[in-house]
PDB file of N, H, CA, C and O in Angstrom:
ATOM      1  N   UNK A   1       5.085  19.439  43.450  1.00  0.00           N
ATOM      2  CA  UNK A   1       4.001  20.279  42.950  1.00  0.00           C
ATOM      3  C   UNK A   1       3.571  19.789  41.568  1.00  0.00           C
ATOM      4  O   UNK A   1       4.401  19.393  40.750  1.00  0.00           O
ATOM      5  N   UNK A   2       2.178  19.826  41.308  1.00  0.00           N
ATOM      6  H   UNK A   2       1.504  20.148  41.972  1.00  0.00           H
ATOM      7  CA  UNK A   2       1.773  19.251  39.673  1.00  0.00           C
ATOM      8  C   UNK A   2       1.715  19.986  38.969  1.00  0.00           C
ATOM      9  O   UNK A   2       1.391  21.142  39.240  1.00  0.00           O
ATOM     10  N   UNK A   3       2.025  19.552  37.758  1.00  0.00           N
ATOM     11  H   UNK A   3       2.288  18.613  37.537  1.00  0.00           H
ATOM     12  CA  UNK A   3       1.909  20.696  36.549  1.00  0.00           C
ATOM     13  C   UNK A   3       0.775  20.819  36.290  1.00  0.00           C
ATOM     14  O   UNK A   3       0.055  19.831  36.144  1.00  0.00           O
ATOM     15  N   UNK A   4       0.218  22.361  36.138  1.00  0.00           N
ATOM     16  H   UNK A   4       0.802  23.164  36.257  1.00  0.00           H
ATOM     17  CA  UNK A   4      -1.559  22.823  35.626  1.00  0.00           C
ATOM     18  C   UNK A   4      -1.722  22.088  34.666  1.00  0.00           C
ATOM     19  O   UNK A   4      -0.784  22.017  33.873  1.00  0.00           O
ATOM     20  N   UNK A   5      -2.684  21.463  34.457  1.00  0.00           N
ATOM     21  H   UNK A   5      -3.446  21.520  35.102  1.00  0.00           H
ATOM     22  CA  UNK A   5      -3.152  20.925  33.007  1.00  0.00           C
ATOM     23  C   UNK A   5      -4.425  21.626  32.610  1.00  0.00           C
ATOM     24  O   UNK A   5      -5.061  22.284  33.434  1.00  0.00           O
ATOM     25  N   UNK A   6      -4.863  21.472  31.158  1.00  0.00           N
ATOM     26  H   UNK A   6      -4.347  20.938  30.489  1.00  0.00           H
ATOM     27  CA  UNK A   6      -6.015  22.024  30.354  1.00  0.00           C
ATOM     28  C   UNK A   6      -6.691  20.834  30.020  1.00  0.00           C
ATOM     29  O   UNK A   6      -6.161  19.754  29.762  1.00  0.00           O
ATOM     30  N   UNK A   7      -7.745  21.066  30.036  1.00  0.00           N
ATOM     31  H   UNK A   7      -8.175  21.945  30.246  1.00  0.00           H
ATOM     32  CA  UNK A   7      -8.773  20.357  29.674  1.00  0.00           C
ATOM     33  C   UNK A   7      -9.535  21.259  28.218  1.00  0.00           C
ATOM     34  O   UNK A   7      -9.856  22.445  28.289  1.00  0.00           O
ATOM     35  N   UNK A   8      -9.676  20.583  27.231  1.00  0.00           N
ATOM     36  H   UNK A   8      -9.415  19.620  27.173  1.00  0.00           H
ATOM     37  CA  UNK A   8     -10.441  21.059  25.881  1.00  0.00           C
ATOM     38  C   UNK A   8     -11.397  20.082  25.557  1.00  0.00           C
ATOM     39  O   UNK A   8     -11.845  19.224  26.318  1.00  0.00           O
ATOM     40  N   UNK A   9     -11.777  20.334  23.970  1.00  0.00           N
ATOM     41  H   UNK A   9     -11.414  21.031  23.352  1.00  0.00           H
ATOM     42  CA  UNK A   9     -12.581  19.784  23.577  1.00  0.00           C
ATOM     43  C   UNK A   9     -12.232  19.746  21.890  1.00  0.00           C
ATOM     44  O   UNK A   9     -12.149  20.836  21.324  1.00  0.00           O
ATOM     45  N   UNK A  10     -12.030  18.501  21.102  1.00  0.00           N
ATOM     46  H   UNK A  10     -12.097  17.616  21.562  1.00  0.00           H
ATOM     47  CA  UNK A  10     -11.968  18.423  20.340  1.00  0.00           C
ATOM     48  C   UNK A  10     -12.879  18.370  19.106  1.00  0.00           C
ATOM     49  O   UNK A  10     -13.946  17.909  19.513  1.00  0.00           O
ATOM     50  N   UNK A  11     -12.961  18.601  17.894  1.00  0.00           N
ATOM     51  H   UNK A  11     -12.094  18.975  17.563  1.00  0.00           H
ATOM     52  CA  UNK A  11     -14.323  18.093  16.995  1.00  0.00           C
ATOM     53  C   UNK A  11     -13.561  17.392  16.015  1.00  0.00           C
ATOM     54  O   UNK A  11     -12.749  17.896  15.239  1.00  0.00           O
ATOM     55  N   UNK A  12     -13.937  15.990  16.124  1.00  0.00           N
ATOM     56  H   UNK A  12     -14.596  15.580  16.754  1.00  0.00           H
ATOM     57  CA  UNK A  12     -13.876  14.533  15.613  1.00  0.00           C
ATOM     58  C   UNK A  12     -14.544  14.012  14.854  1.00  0.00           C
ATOM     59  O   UNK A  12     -15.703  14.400  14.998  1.00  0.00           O
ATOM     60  N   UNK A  13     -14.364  12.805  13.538  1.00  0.00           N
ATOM     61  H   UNK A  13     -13.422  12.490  13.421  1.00  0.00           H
ATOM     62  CA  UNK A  13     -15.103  12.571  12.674  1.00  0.00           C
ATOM     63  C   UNK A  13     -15.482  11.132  13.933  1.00  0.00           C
ATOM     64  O   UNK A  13     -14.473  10.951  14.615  1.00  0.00           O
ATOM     65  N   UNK A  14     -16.365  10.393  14.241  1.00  0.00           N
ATOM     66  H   UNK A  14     -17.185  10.541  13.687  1.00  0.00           H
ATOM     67  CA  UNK A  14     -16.913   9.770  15.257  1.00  0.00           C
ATOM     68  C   UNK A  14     -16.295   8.549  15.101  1.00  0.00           C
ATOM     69  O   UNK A  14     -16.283   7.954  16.178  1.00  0.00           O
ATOM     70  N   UNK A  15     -15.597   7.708  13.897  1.00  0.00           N
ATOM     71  H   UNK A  15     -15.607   8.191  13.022  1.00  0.00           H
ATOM     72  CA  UNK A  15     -15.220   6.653  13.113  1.00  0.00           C
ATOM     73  C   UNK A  15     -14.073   6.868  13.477  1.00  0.00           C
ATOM     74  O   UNK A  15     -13.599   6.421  14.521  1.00  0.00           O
ATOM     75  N   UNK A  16     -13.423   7.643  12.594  1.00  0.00           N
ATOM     76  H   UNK A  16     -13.809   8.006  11.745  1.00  0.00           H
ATOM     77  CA  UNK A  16     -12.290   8.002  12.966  1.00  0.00           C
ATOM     78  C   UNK A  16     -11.512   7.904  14.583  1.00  0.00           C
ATOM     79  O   UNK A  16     -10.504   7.209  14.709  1.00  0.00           O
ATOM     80  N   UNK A  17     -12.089   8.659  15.755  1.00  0.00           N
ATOM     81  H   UNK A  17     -12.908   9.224  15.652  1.00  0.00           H
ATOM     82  CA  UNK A  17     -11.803   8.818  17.044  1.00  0.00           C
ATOM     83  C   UNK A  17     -11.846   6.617  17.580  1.00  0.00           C
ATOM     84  O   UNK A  17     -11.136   5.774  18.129  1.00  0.00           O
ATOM     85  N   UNK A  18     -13.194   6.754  16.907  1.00  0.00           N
ATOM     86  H   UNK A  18     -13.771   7.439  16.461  1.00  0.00           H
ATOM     87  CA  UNK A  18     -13.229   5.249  17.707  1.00  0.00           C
ATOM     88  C   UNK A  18     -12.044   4.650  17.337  1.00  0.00           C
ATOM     89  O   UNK A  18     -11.287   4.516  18.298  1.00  0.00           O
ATOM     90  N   UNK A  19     -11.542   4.176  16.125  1.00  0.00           N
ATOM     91  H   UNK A  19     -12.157   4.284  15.344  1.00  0.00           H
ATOM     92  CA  UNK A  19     -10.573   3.979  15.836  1.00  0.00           C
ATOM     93  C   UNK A  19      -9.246   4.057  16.139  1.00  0.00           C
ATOM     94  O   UNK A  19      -8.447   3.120  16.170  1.00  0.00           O
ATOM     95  N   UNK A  20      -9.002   5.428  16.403  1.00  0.00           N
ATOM     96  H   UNK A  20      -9.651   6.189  16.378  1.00  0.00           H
ATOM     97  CA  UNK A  20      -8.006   6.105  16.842  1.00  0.00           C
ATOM     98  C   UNK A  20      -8.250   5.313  18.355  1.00  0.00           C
ATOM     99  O   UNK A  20      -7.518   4.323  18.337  1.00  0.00           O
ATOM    100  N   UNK A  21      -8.990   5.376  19.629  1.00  0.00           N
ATOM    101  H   UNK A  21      -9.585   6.180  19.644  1.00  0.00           H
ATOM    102  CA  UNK A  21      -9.240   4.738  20.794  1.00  0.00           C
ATOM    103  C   UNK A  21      -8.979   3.146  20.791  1.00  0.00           C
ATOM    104  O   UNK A  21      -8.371   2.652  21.740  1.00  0.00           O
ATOM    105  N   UNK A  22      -9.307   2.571  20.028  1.00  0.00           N
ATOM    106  H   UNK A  22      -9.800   2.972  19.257  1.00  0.00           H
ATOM    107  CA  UNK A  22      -8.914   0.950  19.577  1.00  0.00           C
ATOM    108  C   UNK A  22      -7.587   0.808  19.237  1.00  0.00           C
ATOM    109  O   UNK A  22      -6.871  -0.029  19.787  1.00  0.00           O
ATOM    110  N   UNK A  23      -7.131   1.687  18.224  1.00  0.00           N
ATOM    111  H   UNK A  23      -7.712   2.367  17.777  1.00  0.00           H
ATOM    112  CA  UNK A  23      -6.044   1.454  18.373  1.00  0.00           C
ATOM    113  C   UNK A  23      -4.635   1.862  19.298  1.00  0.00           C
ATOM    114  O   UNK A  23      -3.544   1.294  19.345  1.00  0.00           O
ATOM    115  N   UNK A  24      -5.226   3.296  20.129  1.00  0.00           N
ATOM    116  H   UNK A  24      -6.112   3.757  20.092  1.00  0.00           H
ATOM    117  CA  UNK A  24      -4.449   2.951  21.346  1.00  0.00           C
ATOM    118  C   UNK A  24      -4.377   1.941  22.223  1.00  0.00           C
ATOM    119  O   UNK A  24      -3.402   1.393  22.737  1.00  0.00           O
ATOM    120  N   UNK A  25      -5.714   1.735  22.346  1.00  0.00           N
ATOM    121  H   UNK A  25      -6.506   2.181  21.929  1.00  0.00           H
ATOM    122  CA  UNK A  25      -5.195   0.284  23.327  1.00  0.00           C
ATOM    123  C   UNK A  25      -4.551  -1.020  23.095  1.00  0.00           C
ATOM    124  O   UNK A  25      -3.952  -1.785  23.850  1.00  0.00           O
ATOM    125  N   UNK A  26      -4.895  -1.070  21.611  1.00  0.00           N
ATOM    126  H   UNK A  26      -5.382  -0.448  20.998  1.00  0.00           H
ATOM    127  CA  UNK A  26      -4.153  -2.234  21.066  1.00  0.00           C
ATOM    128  C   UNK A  26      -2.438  -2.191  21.236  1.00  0.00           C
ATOM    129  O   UNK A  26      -1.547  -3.014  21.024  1.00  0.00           O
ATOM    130  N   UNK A  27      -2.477  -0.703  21.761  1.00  0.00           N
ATOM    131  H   UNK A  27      -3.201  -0.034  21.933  1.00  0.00           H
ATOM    132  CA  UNK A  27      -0.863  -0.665  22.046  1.00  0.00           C
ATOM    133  C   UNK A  27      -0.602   0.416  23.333  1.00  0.00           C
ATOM    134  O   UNK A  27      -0.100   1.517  23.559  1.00  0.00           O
ATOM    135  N   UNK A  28      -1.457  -0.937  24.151  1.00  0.00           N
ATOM    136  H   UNK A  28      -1.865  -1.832  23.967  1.00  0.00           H
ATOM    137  CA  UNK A  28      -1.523  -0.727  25.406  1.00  0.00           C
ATOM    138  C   UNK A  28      -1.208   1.068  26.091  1.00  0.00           C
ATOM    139  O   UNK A  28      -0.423   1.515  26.927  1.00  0.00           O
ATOM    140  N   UNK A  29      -2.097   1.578  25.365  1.00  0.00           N
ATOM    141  H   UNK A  29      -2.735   1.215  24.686  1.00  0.00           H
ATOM    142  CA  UNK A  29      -2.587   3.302  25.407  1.00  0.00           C
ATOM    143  C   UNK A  29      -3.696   4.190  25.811  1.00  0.00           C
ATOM    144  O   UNK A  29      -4.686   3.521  26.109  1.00  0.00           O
ATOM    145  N   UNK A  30      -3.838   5.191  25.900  1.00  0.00           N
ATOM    146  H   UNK A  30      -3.034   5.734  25.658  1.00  0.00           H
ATOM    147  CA  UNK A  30      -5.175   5.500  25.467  1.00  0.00           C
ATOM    148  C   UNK A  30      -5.234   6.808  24.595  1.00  0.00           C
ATOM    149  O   UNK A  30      -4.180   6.861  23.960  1.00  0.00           O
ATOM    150  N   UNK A  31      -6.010   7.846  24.317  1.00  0.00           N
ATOM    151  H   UNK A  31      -6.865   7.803  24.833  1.00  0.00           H
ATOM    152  CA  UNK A  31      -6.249   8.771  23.333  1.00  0.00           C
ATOM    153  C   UNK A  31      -5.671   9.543  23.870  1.00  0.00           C
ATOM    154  O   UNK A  31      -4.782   9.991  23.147  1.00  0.00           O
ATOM    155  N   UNK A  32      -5.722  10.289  25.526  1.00  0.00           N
ATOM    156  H   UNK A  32      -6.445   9.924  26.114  1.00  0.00           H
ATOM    157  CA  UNK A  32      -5.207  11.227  25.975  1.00  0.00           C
ATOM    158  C   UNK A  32      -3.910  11.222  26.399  1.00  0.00           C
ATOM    159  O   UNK A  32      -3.422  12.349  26.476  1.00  0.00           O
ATOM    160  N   UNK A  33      -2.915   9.962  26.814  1.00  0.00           N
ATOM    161  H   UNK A  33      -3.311   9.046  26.751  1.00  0.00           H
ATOM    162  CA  UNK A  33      -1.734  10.325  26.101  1.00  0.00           C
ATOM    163  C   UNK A  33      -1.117  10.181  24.663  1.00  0.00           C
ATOM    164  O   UNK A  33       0.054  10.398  24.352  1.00  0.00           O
ATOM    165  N   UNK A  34      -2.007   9.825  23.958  1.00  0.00           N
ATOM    166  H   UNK A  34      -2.959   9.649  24.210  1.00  0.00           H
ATOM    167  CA  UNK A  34      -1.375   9.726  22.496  1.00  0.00           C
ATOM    168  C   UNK A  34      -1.510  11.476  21.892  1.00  0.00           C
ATOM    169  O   UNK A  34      -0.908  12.065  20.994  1.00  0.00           O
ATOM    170  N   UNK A  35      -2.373  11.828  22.668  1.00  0.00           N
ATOM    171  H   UNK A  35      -2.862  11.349  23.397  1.00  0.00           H
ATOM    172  CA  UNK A  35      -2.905  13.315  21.710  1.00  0.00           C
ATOM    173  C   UNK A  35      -1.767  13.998  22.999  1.00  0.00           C
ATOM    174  O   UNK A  35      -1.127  14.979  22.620  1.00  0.00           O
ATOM    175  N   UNK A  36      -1.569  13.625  24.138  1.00  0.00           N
ATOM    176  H   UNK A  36      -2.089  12.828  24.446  1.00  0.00           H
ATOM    177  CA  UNK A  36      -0.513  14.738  24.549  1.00  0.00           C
ATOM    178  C   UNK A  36       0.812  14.526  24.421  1.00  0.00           C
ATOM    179  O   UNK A  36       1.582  15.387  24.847  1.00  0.00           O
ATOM    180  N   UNK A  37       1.376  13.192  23.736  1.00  0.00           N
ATOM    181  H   UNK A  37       0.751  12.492  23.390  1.00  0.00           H
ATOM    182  CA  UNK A  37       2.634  12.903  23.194  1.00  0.00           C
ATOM    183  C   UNK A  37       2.835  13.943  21.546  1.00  0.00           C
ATOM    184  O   UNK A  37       3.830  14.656  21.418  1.00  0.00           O
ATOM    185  N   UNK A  38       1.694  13.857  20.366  1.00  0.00           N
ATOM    186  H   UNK A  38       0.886  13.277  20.471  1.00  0.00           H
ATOM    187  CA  UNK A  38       1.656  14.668  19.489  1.00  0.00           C
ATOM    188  C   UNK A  38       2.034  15.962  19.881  1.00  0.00           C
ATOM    189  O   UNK A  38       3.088  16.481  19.511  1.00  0.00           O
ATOM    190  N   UNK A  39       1.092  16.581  20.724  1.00  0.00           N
ATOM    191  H   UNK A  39       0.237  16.160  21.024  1.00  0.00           H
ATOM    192  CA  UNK A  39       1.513  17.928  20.799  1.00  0.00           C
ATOM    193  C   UNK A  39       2.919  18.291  21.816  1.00  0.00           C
ATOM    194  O   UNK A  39       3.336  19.444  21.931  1.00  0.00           O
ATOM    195  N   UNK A  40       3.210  17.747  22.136  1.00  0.00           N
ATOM    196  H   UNK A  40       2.871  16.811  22.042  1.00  0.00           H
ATOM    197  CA  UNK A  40       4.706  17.983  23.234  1.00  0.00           C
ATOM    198  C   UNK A  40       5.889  17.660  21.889  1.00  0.00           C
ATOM    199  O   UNK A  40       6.888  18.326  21.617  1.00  0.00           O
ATOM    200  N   UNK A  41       5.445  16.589  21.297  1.00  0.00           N
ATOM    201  H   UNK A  41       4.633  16.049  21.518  1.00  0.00           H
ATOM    202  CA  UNK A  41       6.525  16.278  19.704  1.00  0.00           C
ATOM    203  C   UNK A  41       6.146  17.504  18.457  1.00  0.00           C
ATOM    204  O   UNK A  41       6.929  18.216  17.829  1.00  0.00           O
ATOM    205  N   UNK A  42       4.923  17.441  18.403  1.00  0.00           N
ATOM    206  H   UNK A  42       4.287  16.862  18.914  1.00  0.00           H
ATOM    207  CA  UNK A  42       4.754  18.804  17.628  1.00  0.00           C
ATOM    208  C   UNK A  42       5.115  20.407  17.961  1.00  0.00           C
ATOM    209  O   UNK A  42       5.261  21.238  17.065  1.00  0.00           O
ATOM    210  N   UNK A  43       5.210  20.649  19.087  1.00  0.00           N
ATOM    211  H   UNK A  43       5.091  19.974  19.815  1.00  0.00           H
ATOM    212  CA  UNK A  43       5.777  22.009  19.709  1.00  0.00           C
ATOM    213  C   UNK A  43       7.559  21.646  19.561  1.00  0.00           C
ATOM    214  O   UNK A  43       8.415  22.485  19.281  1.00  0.00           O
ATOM    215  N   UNK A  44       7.747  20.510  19.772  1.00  0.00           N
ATOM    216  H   UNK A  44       7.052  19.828  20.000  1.00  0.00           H
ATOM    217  CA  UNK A  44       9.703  20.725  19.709  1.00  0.00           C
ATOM    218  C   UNK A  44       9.756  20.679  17.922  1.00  0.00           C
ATOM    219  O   UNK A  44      10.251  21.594  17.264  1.00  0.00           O
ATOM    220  N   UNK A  45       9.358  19.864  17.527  1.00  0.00           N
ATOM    221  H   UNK A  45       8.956  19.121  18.063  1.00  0.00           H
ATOM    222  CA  UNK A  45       9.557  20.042  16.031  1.00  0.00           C
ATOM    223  C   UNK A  45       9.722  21.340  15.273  1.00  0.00           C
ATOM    224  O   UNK A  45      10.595  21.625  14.452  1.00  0.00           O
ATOM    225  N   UNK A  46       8.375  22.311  15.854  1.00  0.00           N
ATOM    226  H   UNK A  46       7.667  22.080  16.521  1.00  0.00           H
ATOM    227  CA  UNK A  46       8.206  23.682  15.731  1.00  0.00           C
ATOM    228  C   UNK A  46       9.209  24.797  16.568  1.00  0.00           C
ATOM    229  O   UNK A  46       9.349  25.995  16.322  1.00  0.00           O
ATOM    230  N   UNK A  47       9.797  24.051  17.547  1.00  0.00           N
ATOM    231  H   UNK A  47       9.684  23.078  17.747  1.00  0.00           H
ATOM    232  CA  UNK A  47      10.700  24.987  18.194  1.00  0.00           C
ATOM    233  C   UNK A  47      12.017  24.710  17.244  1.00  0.00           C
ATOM    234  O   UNK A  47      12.572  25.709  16.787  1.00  0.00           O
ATOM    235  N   UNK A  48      12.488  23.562  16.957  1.00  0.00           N
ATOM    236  H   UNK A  48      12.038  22.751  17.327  1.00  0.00           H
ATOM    237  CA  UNK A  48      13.522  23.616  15.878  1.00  0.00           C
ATOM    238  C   UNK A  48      13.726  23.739  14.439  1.00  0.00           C
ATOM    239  O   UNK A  48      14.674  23.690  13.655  1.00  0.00           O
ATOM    240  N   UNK A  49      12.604  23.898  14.403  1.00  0.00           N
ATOM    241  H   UNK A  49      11.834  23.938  15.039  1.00  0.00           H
ATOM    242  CA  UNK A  49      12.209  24.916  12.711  1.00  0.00           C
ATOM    243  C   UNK A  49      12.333  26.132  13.298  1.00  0.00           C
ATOM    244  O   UNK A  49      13.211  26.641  12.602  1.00  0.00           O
ATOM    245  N   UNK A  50      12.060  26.870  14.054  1.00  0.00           N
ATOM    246  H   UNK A  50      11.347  26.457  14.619  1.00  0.00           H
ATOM    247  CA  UNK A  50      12.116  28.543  14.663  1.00  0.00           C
ATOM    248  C   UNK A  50      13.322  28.565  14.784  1.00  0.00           C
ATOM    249  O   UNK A  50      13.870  29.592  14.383  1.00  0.00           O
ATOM    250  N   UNK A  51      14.319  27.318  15.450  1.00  0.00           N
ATOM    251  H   UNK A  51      13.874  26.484  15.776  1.00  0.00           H
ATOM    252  CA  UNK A  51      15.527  27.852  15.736  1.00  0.00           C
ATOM    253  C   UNK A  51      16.577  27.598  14.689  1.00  0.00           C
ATOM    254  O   UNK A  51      17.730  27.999  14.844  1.00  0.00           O
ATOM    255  N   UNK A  52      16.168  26.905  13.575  1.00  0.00           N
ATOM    256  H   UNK A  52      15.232  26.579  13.449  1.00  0.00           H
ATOM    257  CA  UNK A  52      16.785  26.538  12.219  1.00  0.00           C
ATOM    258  C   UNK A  52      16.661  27.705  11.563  1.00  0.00           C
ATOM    259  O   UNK A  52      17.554  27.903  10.740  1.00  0.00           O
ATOM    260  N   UNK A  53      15.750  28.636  11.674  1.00  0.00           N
ATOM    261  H   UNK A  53      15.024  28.475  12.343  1.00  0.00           H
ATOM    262  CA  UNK A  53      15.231  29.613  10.701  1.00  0.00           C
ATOM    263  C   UNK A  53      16.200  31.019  11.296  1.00  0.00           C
ATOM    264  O   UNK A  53      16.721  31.809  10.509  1.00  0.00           O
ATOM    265  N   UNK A  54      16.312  31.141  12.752  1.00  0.00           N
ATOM    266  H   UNK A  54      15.888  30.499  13.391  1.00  0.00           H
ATOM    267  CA  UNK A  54      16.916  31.970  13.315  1.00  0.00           C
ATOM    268  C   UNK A  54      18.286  32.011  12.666  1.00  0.00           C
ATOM    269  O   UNK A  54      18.680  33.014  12.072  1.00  0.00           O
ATOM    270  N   UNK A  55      18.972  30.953  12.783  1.00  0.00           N
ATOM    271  H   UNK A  55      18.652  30.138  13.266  1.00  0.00           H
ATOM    272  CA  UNK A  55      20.343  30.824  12.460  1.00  0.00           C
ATOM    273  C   UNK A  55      20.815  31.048  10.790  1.00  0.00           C
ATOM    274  O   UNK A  55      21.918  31.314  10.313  1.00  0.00           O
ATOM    275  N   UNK A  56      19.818  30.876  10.302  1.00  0.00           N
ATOM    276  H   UNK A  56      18.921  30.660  10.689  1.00  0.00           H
ATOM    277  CA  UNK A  56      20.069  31.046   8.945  1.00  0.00           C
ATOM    278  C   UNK A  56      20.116  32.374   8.720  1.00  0.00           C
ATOM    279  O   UNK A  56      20.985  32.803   7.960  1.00  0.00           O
ATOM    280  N   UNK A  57      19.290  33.167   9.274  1.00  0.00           N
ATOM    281  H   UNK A  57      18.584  32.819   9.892  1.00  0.00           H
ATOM    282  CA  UNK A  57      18.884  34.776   9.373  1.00  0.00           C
ATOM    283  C   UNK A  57      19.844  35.066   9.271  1.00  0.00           C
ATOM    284  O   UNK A  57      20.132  36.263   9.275  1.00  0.00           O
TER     285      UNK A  57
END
């Protein structure tokens, strides 16, 4: 069975994105897994700050 995915929409400086797209591929990538590797690394980061913060409590 597949996992649901979301589809959004970002607002980008136009330079910037191209960039960002060039240089995924330069390392053999593209934007949409680089932006869904960030947020899957950014949600655990944030889950172990929540659970660092718990324990200290």
């Amino acid at each position: 069975m597949e996992t649901p995915t979301k589809k959004t929409s970002l607002l980008l400086d136009e330079e910037e994105y191209q960039l960002f797209k060039k240089n995924c591929k330069k390392n053999n990538s593209d934007a949409s897994k680089e932006i869904r590797k960030f947020i899957k690394s950014y949600n655990e980061r944030c889950k172990t700050k929540s659970l660092l913060k718990k324990s200290i409590l």
